[in-house]
C-alpha positions in Angstrom: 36.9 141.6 75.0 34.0 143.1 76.9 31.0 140.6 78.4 28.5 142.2 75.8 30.5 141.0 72.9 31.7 137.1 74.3 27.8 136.4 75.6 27.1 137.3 71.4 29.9 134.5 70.4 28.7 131.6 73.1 26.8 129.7 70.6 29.3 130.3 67.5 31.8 128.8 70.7 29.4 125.7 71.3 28.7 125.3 67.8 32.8 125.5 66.8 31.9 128.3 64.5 34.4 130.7 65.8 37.9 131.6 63.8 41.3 130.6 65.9 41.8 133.8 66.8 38.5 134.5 68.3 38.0 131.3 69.8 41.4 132.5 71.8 39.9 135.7 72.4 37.1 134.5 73.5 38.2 131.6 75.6 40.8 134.5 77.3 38.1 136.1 78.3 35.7 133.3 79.7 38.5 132.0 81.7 39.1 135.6 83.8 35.0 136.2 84.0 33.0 134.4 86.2 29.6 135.1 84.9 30.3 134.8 81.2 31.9 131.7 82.0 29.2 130.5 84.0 26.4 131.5 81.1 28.7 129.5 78.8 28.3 126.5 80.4 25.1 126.6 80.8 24.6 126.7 77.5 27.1 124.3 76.1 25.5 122.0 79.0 22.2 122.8 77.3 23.2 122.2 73.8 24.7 118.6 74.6 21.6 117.5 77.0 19.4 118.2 74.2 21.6 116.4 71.5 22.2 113.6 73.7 18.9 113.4 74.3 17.5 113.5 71.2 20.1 110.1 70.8 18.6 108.0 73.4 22.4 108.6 75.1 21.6 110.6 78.6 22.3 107.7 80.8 25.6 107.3 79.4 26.6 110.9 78.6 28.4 112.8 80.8 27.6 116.0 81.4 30.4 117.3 84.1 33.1 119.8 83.4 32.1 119.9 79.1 33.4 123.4 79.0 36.8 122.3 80.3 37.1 119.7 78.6 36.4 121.6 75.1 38.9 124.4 76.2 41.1 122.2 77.0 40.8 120.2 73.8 41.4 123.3 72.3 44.5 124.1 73.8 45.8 120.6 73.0 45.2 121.0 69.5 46.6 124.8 69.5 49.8 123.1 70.8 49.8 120.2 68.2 49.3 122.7 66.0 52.4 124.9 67.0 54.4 121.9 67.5 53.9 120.4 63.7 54.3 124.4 62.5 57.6 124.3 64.0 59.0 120.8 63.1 57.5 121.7 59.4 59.7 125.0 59.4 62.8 123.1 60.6 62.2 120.6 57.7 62.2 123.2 55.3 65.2 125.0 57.0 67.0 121.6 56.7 66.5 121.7 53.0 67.2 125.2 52.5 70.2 124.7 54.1 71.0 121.5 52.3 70.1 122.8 49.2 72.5 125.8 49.1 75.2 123.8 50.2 75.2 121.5 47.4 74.7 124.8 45.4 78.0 126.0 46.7 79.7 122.8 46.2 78.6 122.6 42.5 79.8 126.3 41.9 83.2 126.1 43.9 84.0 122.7 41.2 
């Protein structure tokens, strides 16, 4: 991914409008370039000033490191999500597997 096209996806980032795939893309890309990185969090810093704001809540919101923490929410639930993916496939392997051996023990009566 160039610059050109991740500073056109920072508010569809901030705003959690982008697909998995692009959200990876784009957070690939943030993490090895300093200045889109930088313009990122700016913005996400931005974005939650003014909410917070807006919700009486600045003296108690914390504005340090919100662009790690949101990636690295991210790749918490990217892991959950791998993690449940791959216990669901087991579960159906199990069954598979269950299933055709009672098959074959019905057929070999």
């Amino acid at each position: 991914m160039d610059c050109l096209k991740a500073t056109s996806m920072i508010r569809r980032f901030i705003s959690d409008d982008l697909k998995r795939r692009e959200y990876k893309e784009f957070v690939r890309h943030i993490q090895s370039c300093k200045e889109c990185y930088d313009e990122t969090e700016v913005l996400l810093l931005v974005e939650k000033a003014d909410t917070a704001f807006f919700a009486d809540q600045v003296q108690s919101y914390d504005f340090s490191d919100l662009l790690k923490k949101k990636i690295e929410s991210f790749e918490k639930e990217t892991f959950r999500r791998r993690i449940l993916s791959g216990v669901i496939l087991t579960g159906v392997l199990l069954i598979t597997i269950l299933l055709v051996a009672i098959l074959i023990f019905y057929l070999n009566r």
